[in-house]
Phi, psi and omega in degrees: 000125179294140180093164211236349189294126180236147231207150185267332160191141188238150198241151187211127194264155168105131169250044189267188173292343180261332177287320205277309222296308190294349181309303196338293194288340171245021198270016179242011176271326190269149177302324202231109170351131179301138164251147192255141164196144161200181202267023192219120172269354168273318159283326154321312191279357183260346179289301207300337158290333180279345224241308196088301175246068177216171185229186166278111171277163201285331192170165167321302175311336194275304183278016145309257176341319186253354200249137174246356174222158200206091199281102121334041202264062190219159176289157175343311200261348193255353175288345154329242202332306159355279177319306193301293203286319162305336196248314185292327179295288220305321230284122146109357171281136147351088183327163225192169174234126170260095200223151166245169176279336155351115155290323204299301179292143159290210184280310184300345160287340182262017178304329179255036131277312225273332188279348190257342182139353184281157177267154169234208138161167184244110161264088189234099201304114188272092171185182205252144176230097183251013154156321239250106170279326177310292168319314199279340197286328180286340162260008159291354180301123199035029164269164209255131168232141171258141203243104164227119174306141135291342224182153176295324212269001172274298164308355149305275206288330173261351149283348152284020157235352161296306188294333169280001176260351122142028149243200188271098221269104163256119202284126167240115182318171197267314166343301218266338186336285183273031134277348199247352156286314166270357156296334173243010128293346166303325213273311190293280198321302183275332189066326186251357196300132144343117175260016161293315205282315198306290180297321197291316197279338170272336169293312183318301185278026134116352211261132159279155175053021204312332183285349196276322191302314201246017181307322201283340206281305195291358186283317171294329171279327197282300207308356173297292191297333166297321166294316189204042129066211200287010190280318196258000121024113135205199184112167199279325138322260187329269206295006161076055183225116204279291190312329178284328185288330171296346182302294178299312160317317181286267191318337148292351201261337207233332181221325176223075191317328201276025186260285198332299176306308175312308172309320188274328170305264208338275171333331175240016140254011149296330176289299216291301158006282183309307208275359160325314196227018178201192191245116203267140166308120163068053203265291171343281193293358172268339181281346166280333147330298196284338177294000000 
């Protein structure tokens, strides 16, 4: 892994597929074992064997205090709160560097860390993540991350922690956030989407090279799905994140219309999908979304 930046010690709130792979990729950058914390204590202790050189951290408050870099790995609709309960443990610590993983979200959800004294900034890895950490840290290796900053010197810094998991930091205006999420869930999720429209809707929101941007992702989803069919499904449909999908709808509507239909045809036919072989999250309110 390229670069040598060592961290004194780094806290990662969340125990999903995406929380253990960057613990994984960063757990020989921090001084001090990664601390893990999330609200289910059984899935925490199951991150902390997959991450390997990492602990439980005691609470939000514990990695406030101790962390000197700060991992956000929780879902769409629940990082707002999060964000809200981090910045009230936090009040009179020292600042940090903050980042969430959120495609949907910018910067602007982590404004009261940024108000308490935190550096902030949206790292958000365009590739697919099911369970595997060793895999995944490797194919973050020249994969494309959208970078959104609060500030130059966060964006400085978060494009120095893209380059230390050993991929490519592409800056997406705060603007620009849910066009540029829902063009790679058009594109990963459905699998079949045209990857002209995919690319056309990340260059309007603002991405140099977008087939270069989404080679790594669609390459990991076809080769997922071929492996283990809709088990390797991810994305805002599986978790039942209603808002993000309302999210992605406005921003197609509004910049790239002729994108829409195809996006809600996909999308509830993923739903139909889904319910072959399982009881999909939140099913009702997302077919009333998409309808």
């Amino acid at each position: 892994m390229p670069g040598s930046m060592t961290y004194r010690h780094i806290g990662i709130v969340g125990t999903g597929r995406v929380a253990c792979a960057i613990g994984h990729a960063l757990a020989g950058h921090s001084a001090e074992p990664v601390g893990i914390w999330g609200r289910n204590p059984a899935r925490c202790q199951d991150a902390v064997i997959s991450i390997g050189r990492a602990h439980a951290a005691a609470g939000l408050a514990d990695i406030a205090a101790n962390c000197d870099l700060i991992i956000l790995a929780v879902s769409d609709d629940a990082l707002e709160n999060v964000t809200a309960e981090l910045a009230a443990a936090a009040t009179g610590i020292p600042s940090s560097f903050v980042f969430h993983v959120s495609g949907r979200s910018g910067v602007a959800i982590l404004e009261p860390l940024r108000a308490a004294g935190f550096t902030t900034a949206a790292i958000h890895p365009a590739m697919t993540f099911t369970g595997d950490p060793t895999k995944e840290v490797r194919h973050m290796v020249d994969a494309r991350f959208a970078v959104t900053g609060s500030t130059d010197q966060a964006n400085a810094q978060a494009c120095a922690i893209v380059t230390l998991l050993g991929g490519i930091p592409v800056e997406i205006s705060e603007d620009r956030r849910a066009l540029y999420h829902a063009a790679l869930c058009h594109a990963a999720n459905h699998l079949v989407t045209l990857i002209a429209s995919s690319c056309r809707a990340l260059a309007s929101a603002g991405a140099n090279e977008p087939a270069a941007l989404l080679a790594p992702l669609v390459r990991a989803a076809l080769d997922n799905s071929l492996d283990r069919g809709m088990a390797a499904l991810s994305g805002p449909l599986l978790r039942g994140d209603n808002e993000t999908v309302a999210t992605h709808l406005t921003a197609l509507e509004q910049d790239c219309p002729d994108l829409l239909p195809a996006y809600r045809a996909m999308a509830l036919a993923t739903l139909d999908e889904l319910g072959r072989v399982r009881e999909p999250t939140s099913e009702h309110a997302l077919r009333t979304t998409l309808a």
